[in-house]
C-alpha positions in Angstrom: 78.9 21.0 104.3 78.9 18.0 102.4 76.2 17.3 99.7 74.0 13.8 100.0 75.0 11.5 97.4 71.9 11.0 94.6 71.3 7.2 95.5 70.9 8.0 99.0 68.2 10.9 98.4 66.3 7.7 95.9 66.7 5.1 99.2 65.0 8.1 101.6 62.3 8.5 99.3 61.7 4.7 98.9 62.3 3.4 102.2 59.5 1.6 104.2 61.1 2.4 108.1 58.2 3.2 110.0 60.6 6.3 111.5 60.9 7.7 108.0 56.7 7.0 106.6 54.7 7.5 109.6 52.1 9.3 107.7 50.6 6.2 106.7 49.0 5.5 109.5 46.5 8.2 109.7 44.9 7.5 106.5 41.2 7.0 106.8 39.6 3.6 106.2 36.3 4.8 105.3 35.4 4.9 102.3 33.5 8.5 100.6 29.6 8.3 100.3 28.5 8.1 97.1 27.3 11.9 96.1 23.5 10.7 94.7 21.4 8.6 97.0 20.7 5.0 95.2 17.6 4.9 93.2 14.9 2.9 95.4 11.4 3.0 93.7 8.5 5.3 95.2 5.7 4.4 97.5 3.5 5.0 94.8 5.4 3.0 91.7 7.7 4.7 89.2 5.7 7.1 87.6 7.4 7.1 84.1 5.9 3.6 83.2 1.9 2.4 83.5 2.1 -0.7 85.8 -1.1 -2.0 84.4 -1.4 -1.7 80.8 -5.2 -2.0 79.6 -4.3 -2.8 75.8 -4.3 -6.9 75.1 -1.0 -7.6 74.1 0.1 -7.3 69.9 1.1 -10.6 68.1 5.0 -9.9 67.5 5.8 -8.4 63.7 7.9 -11.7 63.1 4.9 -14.0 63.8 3.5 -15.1 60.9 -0.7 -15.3 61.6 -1.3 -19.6 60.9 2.1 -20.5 60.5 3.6 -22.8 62.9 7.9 -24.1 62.8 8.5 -27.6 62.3 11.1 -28.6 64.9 11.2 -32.4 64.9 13.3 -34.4 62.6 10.8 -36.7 61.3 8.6 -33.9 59.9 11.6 -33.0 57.9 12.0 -35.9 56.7 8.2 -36.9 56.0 8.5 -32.9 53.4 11.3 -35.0 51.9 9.2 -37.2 50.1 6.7 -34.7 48.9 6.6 -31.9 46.0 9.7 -30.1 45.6 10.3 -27.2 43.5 14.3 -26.2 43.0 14.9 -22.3 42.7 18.5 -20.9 42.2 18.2 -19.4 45.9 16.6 -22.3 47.7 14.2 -25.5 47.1 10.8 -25.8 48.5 9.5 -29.1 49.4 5.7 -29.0 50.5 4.1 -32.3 51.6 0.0 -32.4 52.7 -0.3 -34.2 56.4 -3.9 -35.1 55.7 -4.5 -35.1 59.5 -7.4 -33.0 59.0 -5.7 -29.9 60.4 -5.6 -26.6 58.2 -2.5 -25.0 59.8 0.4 -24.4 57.6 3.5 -25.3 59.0 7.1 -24.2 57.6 10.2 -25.9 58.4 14.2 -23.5 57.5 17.3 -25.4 56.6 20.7 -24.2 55.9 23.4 -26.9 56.3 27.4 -26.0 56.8 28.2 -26.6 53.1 26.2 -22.9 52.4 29.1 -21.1 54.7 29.5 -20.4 58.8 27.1 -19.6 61.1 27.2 -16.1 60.4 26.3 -16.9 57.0 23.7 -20.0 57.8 21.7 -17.1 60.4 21.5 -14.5 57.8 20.4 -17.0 54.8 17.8 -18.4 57.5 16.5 -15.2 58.2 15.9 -14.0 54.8 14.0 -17.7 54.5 12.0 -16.5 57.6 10.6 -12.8 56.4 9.7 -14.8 53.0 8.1 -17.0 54.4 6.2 -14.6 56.8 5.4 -12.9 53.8 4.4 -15.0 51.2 3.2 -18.3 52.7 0.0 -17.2 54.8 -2.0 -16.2 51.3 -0.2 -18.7 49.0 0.8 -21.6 50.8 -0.6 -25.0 50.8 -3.4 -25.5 53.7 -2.4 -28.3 55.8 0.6 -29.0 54.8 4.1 -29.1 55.8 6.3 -26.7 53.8 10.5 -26.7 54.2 12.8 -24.1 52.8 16.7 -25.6 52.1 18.9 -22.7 51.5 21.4 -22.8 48.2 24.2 -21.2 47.9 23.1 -18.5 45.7 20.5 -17.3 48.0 22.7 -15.1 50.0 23.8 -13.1 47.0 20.8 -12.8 45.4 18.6 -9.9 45.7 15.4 -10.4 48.3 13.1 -9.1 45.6 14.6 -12.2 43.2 14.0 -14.7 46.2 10.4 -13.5 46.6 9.3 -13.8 43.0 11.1 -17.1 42.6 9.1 -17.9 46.4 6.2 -17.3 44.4 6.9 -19.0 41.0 8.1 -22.3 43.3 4.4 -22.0 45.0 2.4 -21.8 41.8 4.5 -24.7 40.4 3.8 -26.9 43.8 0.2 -26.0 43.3 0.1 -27.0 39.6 2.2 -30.3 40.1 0.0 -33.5 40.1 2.2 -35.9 41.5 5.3 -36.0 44.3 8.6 -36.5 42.8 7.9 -37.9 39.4 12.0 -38.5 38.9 11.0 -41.2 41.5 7.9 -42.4 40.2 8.8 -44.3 37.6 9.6 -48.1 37.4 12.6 -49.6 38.7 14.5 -51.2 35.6 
């Protein structure tokens, strides 16, 4: 008896004739149930979580209690032409609205030239918890306040930002005047 070549053993195994896979055909379509039933809630509610809570809600840690974000242009550039106190980590620039309103209100600025985005969120940040910090008890009552990030403000160490938050304040409250590089006669 003659043995089958290698190549045509391969072909048998391969080959699609309907003589040679029949089996095929009485596969199942149907496909198996799932072994846990899906998760629909109770008649009565989920149990596990209070539906009604009867708390009030809490203010969010990051809000700061009388501080409100300066989002339009134009109040940015009104702080411009205020006080402004230059720190190694950031300059303040505070400018009064004398609209009668007491609210505080804090504008964040970090432009490309500080690094990527990466860098620009984390240097905004760290302006944000000073601010949330620092500026309700020592801030300037109705006024606009705006925080430009420097360069050396991401390096520098948070405690370092905060006193120089607080040296920049006391020298805002102390100045008499707006600019006095700007003050004086034009020649």
């Amino acid at each position: 008896m003659r043995q089958p070549n290698e190549a045509v053993l391969w072909a048998a195994l391969f080959h699609s004739d309907d003589q040679v896979m029949s089996d095929e055909a009485d596969l199942s379509t149907e496909q198996p149930r799932a072994c846990t039933p899906p998760r629909l809630p109770l008649a009565h509610g989920d149990a596990g979580r209070p539906q009604c809570d009867s708390r009030p809600p809490q203010p969010r840690p990051q809000e700061a209690v009388g501080l409100i974000t300066l989002t339009r242009r134009a109040d940015f550039l009104a702080a411009n032409g205020g006080k402004r106190a230059p720190m190694p980590g950031f300059v303040l620039l505070v400018r009064a609205r004398d609209d009668g309103d007491p609210a505080m209100r804090i504008g964040y600025t970090v432009t490309r030239k500080i690094g990527g985005a990466v860098v620009r969120n984390r240097m905004k940040r760290r302006l944000r918890a000073l601010a949330r910090e620092l500026l309700p008890e020592s801030g300037v009552q109705g006024a606009d306040h705006v925080l430009i990030g420097r360069a050396g403000g991401i390096e520098r160490d948070f405690a370092t930002l905060r006193g120089e938050l607080v040296k920049a304040l006391g020298k805002i409250a102390k100045s008499p005047q707006a600019h006095p590089q700007r003050d004086r006669p034009q020649a």
